[in-house]
Backbone as a ProteinNet text record, in pm:
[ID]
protein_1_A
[PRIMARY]
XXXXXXXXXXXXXXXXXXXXXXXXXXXXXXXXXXXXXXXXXXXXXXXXXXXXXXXXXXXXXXXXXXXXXXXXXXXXXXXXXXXXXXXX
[TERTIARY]
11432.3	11324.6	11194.9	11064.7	10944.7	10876	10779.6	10699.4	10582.7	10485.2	10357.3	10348.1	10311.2	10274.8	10174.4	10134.9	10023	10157.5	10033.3	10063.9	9935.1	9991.7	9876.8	9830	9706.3	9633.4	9506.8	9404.4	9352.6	9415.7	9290.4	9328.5	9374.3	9416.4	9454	9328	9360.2	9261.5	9144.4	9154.8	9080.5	9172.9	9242.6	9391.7	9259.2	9316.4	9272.6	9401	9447.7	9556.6	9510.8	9609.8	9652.5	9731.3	9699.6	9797.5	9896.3	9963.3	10101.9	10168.2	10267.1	10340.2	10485.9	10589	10649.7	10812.5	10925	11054	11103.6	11134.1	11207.8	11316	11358.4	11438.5	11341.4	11192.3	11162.8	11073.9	11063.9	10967	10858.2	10777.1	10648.1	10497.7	10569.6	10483.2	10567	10638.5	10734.1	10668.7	10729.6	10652.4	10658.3	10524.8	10473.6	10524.1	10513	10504.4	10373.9	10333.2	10136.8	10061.3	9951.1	9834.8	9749.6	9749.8	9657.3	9560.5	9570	9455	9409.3	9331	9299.3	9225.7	9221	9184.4	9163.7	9061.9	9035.1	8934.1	9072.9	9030	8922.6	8905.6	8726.4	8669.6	8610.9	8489.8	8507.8	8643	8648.8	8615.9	8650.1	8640.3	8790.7	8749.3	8874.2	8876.1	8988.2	8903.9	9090.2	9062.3	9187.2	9184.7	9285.1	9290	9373.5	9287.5	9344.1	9454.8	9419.7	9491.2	9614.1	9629.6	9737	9827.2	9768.8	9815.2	9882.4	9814.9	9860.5	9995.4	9988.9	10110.1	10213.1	10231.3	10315.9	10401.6	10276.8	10362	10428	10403.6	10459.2	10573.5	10618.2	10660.8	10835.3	10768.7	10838.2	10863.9	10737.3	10720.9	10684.5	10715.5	10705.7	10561.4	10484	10399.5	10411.5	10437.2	10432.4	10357.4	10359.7	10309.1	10147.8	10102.4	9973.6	9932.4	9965.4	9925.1	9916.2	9984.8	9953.1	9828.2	9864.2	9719.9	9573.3	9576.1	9486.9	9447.6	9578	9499.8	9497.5	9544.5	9481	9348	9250.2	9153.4	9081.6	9148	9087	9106.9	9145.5	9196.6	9310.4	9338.1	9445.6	9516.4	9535.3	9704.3	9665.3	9500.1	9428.4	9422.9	9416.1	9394.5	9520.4	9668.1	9777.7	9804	9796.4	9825.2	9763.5	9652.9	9549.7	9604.1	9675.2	9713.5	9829.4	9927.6	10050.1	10030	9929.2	9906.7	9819.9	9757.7	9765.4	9863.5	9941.5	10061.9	10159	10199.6	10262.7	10170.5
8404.4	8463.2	8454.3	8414.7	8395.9	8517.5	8577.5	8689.3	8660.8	8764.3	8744.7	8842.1	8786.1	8916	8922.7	8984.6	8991.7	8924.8	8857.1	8821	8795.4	8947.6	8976.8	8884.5	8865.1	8772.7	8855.2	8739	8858.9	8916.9	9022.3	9055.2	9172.5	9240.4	9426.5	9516	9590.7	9667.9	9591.7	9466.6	9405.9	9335.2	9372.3	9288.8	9266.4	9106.8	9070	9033.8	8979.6	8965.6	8859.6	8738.5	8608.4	8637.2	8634.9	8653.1	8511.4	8550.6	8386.1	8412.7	8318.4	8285.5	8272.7	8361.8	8337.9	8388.4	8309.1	8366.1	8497.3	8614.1	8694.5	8751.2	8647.3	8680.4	8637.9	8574.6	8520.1	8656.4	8661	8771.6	8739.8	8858.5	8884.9	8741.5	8726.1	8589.9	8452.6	8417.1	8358.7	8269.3	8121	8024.5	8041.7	8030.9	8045.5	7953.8	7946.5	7795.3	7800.5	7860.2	7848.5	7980.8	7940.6	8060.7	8050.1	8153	8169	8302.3	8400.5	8460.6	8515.4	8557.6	8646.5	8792.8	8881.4	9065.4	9078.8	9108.1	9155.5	9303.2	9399.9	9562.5	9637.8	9576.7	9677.4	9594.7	9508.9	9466.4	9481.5	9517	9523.7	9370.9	9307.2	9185.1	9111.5	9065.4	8976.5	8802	8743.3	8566.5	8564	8523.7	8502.8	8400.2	8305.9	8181.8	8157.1	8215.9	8262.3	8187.6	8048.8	7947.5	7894.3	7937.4	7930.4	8033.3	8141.5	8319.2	8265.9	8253.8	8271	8175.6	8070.3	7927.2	8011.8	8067.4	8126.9	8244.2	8307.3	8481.5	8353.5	8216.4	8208.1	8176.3	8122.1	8037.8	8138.2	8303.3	8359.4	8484	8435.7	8520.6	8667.9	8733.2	8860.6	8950.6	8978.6	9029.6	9188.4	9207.3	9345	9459.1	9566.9	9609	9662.8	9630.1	9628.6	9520	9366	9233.6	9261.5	9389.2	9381.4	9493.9	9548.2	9634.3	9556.4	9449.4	9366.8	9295.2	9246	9141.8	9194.7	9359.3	9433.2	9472.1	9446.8	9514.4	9419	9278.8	9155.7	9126.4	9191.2	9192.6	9045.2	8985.4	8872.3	8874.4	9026	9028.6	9048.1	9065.4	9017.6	8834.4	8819.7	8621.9	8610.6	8689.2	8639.7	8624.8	8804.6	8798.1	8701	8699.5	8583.5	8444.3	8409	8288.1	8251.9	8405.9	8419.9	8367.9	8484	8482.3	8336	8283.1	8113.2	8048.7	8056.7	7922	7969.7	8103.8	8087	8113.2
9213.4	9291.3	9211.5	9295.7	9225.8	9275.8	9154.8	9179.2	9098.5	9169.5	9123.4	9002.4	8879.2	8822.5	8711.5	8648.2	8532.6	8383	8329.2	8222.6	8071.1	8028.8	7944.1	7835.4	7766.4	7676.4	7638.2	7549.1	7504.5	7331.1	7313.5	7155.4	7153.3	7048.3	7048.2	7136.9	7193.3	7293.1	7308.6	7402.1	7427	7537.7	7629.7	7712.1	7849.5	7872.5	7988	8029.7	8113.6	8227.9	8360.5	8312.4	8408.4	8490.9	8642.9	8721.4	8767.4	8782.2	8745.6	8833.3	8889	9010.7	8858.3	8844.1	8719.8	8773	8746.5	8794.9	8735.8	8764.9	8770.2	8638	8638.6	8481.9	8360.1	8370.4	8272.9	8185.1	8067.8	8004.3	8016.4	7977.1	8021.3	7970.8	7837.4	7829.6	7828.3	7901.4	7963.5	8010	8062.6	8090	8228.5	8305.7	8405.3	8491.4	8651.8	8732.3	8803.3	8787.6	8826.8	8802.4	8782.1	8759.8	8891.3	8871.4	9018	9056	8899.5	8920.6	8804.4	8760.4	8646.8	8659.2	8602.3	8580.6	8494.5	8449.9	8348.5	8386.1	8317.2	8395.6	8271.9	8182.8	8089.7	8178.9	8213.5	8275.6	8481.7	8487.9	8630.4	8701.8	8653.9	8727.4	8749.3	8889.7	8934.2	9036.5	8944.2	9069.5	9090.6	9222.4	9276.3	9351.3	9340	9405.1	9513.8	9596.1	9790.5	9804.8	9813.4	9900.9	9854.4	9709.1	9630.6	9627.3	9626.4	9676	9828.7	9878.7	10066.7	10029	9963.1	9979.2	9933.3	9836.9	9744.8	9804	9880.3	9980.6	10081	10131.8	10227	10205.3	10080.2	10037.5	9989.4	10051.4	9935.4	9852.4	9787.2	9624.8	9662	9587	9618.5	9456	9504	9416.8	9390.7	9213.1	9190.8	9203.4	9220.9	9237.4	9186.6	9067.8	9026	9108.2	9096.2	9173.7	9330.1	9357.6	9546.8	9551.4	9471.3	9474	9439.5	9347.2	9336.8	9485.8	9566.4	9638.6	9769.2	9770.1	9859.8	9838.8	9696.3	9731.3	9801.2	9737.6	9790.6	9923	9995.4	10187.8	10180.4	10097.6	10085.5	10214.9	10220.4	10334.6	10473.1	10481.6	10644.9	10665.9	10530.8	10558.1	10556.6	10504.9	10544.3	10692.1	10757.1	10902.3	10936.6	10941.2	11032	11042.8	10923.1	10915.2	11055	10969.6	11081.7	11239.3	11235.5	11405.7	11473.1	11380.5	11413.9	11421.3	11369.1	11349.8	11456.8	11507.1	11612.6	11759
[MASK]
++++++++++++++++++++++++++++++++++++++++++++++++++++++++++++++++++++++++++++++++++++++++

């Protein structure tokens, strides 16, 4: 099973966080199968790479819970439905 999740980088109290498309049994800095977003929470900034996000939920992957709170702030899961309700 593939999930979305943070994968921290960065120096001692200085953590920014890659969001990764990464299997399930793998550890936390574990080799990834795609990146697809980054957070970095001292500066409050976030880039998320929609179209790679949307492929991935379709595809599937299930995002943890910090990562769904991220791409809920980002409305992600209105461009999901939307997608839905096109294709059928």
């Amino acid at each position: 099973m593939v999930k979305l999740r943070l994968k921290r980088c960065g120096r001692k109290q200085r953590a920014v966080y890659r969001i990764v498309a990464i299997d399930v049994r793998s550890r936390r800095e574990g080799r990834d199968l795609r990146k697809v977003g980054f957070y970095d929470p001292i500066k409050n900034q976030t880039y998320l790479n929609v179209p790679a996000i949307l492929d991935l939920l379709d595809k599937g992957a299930q995002p943890t819970g910090t990562v769904h709170d991220i791409s809920r702030k980002a409305e992600i899961f209105k461009e999901l439905r939307a997608n839905q309700i096109k294709s059928n």
